[in-house]
C-alpha positions as CSV (number, residue, x, y, z in Angstrom):
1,X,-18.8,-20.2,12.4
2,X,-20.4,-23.3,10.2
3,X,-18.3,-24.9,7.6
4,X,-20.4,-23.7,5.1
5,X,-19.9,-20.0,5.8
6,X,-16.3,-20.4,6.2
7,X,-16.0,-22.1,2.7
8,X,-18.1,-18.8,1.5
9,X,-15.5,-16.4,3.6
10,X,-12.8,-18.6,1.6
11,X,-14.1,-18.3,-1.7
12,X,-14.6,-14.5,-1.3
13,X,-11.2,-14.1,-0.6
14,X,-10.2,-15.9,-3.3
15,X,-12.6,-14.0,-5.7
16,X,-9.6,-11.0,-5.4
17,X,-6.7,-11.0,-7.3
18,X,-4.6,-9.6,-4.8
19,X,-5.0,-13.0,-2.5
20,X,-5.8,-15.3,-5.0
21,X,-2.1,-14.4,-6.7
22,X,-0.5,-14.8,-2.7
23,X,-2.3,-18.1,-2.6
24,X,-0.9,-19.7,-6.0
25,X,2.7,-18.4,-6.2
26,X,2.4,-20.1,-2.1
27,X,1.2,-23.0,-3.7
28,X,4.1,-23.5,-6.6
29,X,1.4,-22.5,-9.3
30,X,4.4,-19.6,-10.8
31,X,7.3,-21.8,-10.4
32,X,8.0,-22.4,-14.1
33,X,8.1,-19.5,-15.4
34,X,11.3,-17.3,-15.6
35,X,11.4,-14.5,-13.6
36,X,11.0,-11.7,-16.3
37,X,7.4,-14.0,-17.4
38,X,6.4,-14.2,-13.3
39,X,6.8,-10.8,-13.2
40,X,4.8,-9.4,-16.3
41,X,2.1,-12.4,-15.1
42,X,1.6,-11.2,-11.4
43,X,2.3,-7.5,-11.4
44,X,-1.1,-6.5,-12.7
45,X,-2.8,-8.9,-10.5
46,X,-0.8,-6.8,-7.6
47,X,-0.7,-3.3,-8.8
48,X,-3.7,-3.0,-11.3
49,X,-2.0,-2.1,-14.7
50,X,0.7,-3.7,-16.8
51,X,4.6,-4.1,-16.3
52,X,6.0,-1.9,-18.4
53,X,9.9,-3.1,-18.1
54,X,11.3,-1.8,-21.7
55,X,10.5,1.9,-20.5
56,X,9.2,1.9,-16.8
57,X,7.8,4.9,-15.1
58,X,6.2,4.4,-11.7
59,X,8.5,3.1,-8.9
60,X,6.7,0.2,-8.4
61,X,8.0,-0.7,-12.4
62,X,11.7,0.0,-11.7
63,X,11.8,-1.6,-8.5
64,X,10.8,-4.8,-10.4
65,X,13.5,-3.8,-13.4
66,X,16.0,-3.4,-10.5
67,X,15.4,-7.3,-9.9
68,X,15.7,-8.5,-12.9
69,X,18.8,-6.8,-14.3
70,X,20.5,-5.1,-11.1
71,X,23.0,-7.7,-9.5
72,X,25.4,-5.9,-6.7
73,X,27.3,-8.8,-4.8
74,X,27.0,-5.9,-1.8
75,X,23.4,-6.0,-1.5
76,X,23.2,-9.7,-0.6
77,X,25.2,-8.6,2.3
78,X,22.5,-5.8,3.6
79,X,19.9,-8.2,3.4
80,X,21.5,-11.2,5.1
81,X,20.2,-10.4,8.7
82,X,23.5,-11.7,10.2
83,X,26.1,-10.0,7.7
84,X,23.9,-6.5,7.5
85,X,25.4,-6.1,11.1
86,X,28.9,-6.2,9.6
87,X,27.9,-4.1,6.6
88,X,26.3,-1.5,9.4
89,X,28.8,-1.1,11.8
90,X,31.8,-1.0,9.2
91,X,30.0,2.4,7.4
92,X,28.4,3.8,10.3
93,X,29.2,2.1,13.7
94,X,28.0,-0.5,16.2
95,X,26.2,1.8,18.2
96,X,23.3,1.4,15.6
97,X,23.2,-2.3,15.3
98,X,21.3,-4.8,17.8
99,X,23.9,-7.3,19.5
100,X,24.0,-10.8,18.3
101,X,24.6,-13.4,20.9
102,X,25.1,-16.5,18.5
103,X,24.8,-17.8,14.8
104,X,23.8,-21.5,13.4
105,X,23.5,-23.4,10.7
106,X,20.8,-25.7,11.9
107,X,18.2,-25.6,14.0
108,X,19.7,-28.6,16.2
109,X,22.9,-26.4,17.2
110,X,21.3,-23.9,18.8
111,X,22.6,-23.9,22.4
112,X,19.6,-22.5,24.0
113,X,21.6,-23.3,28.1
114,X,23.9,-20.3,26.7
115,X,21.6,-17.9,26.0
116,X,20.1,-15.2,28.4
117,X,16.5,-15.5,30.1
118,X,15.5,-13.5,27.4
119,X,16.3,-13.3,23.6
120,X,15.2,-13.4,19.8
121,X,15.4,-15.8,17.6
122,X,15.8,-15.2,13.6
123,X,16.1,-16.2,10.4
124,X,19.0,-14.7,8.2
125,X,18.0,-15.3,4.4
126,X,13.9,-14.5,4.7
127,X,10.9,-11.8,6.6
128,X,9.0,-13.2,9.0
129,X,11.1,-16.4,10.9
130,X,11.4,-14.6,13.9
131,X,10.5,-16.5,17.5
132,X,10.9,-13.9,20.7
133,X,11.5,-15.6,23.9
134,X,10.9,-13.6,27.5
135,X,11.0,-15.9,29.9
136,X,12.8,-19.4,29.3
137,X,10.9,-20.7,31.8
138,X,7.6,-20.7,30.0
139,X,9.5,-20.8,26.4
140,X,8.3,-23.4,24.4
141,X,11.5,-24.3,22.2
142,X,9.7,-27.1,20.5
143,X,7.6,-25.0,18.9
144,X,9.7,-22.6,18.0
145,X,11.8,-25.1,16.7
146,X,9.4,-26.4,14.3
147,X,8.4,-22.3,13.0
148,X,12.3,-22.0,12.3
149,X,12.7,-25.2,10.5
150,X,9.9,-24.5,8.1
151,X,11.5,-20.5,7.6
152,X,14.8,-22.2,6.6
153,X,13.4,-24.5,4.5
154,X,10.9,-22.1,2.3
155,X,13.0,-20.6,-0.7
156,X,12.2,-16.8,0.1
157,X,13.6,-15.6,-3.4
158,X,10.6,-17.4,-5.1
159,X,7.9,-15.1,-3.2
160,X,8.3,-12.1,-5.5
161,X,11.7,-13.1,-7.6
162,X,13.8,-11.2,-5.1
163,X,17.0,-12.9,-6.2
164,X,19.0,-10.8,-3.7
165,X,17.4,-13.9,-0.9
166,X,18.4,-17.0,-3.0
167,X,22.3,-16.5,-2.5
168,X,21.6,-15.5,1.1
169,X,22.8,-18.7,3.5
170,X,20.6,-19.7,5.4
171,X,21.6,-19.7,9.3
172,X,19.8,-18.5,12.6
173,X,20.9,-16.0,15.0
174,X,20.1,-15.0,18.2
175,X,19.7,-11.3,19.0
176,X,19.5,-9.7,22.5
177,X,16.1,-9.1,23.5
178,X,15.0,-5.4,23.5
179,X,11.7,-5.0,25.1
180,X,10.5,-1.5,23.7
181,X,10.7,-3.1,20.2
182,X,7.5,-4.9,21.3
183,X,5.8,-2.1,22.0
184,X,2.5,-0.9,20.2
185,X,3.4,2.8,20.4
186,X,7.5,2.5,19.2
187,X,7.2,3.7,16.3
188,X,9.4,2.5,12.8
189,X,11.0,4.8,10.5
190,X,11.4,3.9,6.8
191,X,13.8,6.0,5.5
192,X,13.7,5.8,1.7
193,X,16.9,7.1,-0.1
194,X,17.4,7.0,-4.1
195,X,21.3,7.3,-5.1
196,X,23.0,7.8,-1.8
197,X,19.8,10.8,-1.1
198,X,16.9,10.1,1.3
199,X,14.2,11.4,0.0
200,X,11.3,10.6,2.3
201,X,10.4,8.6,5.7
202,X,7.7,6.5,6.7
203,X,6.5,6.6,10.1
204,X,5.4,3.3,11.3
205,X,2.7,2.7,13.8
206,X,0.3,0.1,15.7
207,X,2.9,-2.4,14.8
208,X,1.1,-5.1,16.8
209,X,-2.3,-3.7,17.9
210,X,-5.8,-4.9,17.0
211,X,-6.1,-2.6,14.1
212,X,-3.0,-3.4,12.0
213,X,-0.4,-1.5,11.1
214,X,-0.5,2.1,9.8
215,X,2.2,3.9,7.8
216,X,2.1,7.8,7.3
217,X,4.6,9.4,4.7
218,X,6.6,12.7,5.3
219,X,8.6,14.4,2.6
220,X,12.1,15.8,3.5
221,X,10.4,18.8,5.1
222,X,8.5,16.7,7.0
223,X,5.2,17.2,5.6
224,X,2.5,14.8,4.9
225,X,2.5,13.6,1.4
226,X,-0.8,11.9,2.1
227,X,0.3,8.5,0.7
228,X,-2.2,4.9,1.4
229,X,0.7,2.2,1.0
230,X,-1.0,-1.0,-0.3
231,X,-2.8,-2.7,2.9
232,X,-1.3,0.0,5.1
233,X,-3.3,3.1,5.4
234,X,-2.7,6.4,7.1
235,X,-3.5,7.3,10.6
236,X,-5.3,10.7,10.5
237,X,-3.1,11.8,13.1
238,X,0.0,13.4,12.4
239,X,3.5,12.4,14.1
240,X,6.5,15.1,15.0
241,X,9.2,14.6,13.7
242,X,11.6,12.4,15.5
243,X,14.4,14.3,17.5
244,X,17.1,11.9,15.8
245,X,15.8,13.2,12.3
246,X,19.2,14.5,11.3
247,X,20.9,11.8,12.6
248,X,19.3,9.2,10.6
249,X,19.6,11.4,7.3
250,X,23.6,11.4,7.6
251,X,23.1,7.3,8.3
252,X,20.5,6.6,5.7
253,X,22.5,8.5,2.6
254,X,25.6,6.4,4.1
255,X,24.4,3.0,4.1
256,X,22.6,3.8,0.6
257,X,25.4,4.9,-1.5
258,X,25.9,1.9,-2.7
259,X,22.7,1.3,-4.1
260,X,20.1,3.1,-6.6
261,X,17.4,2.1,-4.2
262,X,17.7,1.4,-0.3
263,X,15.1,1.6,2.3
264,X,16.9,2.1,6.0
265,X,14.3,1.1,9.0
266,X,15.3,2.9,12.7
267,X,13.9,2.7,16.0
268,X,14.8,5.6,18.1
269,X,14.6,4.2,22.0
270,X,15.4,6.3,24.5
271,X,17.1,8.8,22.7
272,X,19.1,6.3,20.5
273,X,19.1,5.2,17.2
274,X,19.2,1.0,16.2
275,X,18.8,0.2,12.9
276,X,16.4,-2.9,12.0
277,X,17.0,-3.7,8.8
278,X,18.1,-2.9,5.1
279,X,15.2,-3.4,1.8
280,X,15.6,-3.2,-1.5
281,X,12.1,-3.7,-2.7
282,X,9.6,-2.6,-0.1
283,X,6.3,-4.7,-0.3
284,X,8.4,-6.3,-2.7
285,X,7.5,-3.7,-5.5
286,X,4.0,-5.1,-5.1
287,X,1.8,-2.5,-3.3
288,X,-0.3,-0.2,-4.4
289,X,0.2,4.0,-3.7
290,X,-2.8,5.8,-4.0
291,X,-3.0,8.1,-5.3
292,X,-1.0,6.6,-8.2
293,X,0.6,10.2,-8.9
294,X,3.1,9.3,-6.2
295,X,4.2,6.0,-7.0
296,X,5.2,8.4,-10.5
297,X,6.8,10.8,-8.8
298,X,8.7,8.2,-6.6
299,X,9.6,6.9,-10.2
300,X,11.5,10.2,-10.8
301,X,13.9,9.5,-8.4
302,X,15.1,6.5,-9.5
303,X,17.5,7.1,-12.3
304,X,17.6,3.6,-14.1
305,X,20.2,5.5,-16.8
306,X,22.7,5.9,-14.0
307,X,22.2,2.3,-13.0
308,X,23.0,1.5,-16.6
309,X,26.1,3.0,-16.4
310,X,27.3,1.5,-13.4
């Protein structure tokens, strides 16, 4: 493609709010301002009407309240990807967490002679630092290396104002390497659950194929509620419900009863349930539901007067 068309492409994507907001708050244009101003600036740009914080209504709003005036010490813990496995196996067992074969501070004290042929490599305080390693052989550590170096250095909380990330330390750990998780047809379920309840599940899909991922959402009876999730739209067909289903409602209102919001991702392989990780603001509060009625009616759930009186 000629320079000239890619500077076109370019400028097209920045013509949208949507990207042109990812691009500045990447580029430090946000940093001064507070995090109630960042969020009243970029919310609209995101979600297509105002912030309404002094009396929100759609869950997008009160996920974005939760931020700014919801501080649980316990829910640094379920997002630190080292400590959540702690946090997980004390409430509901170690049969639903992935092993963890070593923890460090830096990227120059990882020991890769110790670890197995094959093995993942993550981040604890961010999304995305993640290097997977199948064969040692061909593993190119330098590389990897340098990916992990620049995820521990990039301040996470900043992103969205997700303080929850800032107070997070920031270490590496390695993980045993599970290879259905690579898979394009395992699918992820998103199990939202509002005071201690699950209310809903998202089924995740085509996780790494071609066509991006999908996400379908099933209400508690397990029928579509014909949600399109920001950048993640619905795959016409229609999943069963997973065979674990009342196994990960008793572990989903567990893990969430400390918390007026907590989203609780499974994978069910081979007949048994790991758990991937613990959210407190998915898309960080910043993609759209269409229709809009739902991210209302998701707003329902959320009870911001019990959270003032906790």
């Amino acid at each position: 493609m000629k320079l000239s068309k890619l500077c076109k492409v370019g400028m097209s994507f920045l013509t949208k709010p949507y990207y042109r907001t990812r691009v500045l708050i990447k580029l430090g244009y946000y940093d001064s301002l507070s995090d109630e101003d960042f969020l009243k600036k970029v919310f609209p740009k995101y979600m297509g009407y105002p912030l309404n914080l002094e009396n929100p209504k759609t869950f997008s709003e009160k996920l974005q309240w939760l931020k700014l005036n919801y501080r649980n010490p316990i829910q640094i813990i379920m997002v630190d990807k080292y400590e959540a496995k702690h946090f997980i196996a004390k409430h509901v067992g170690e049969q639903y967490v992935i092993p963890t074969l070593a923890v460090w501070d830096s990227v120059e004290d990882i020991d890769i002679d110790a670890l197995p042929n094959q093995f993942v490599l993550k981040i604890t305080h961010d999304s995305g630092g993640i290097v997977i390693c199948k064969d040692k052989s061909t593993f190119d550590f330098e590389a990897a290396k340098a990916k992990l170096r620049a995820s521990l250095r990039q301040d996470y909380s900043r992103i969205a104002r997700e303080w929850v990330y800032q107070n997070v330390p920031r270490r590496i750990i390695a993980e045993e390497y599970i290879s259905e998780l690579g898979n394009d047809d395992l699918l992820d379920y998103k199990m939202y659950s509002f005071h201690g309840e699950p209310k809903l599940t998202v089924v995740c899909s085509n996780r790494f194929s071609k066509t991006g991922t999908r996400m379908n959402f099933y209400d508690m009876d397990w029928n579509s509620m014909g949600i399109h999730f920001g950048h993640y739209p619905p795959l016409p067909t229609e999943f069963p419900k997973p065979d674990t289903y009342g196994e990960m409602l008793q572990v989903a209102a567990e893990l969430s009863k400390a918390c007026p919001f907590l989203r609780v991702d499974f994978y069910e392989i081979k007949g048994r349930l790991y758990i991937g990780e613990l959210t407190l603001f998915p898309g960080a509060g910043f993609e759209r539901f269409r229709p809009i009625s739902r991210d209302y009616e998701l707003g329902e759930w959320l009870h911001l007067e019990i959270v003032h009186r906790s």
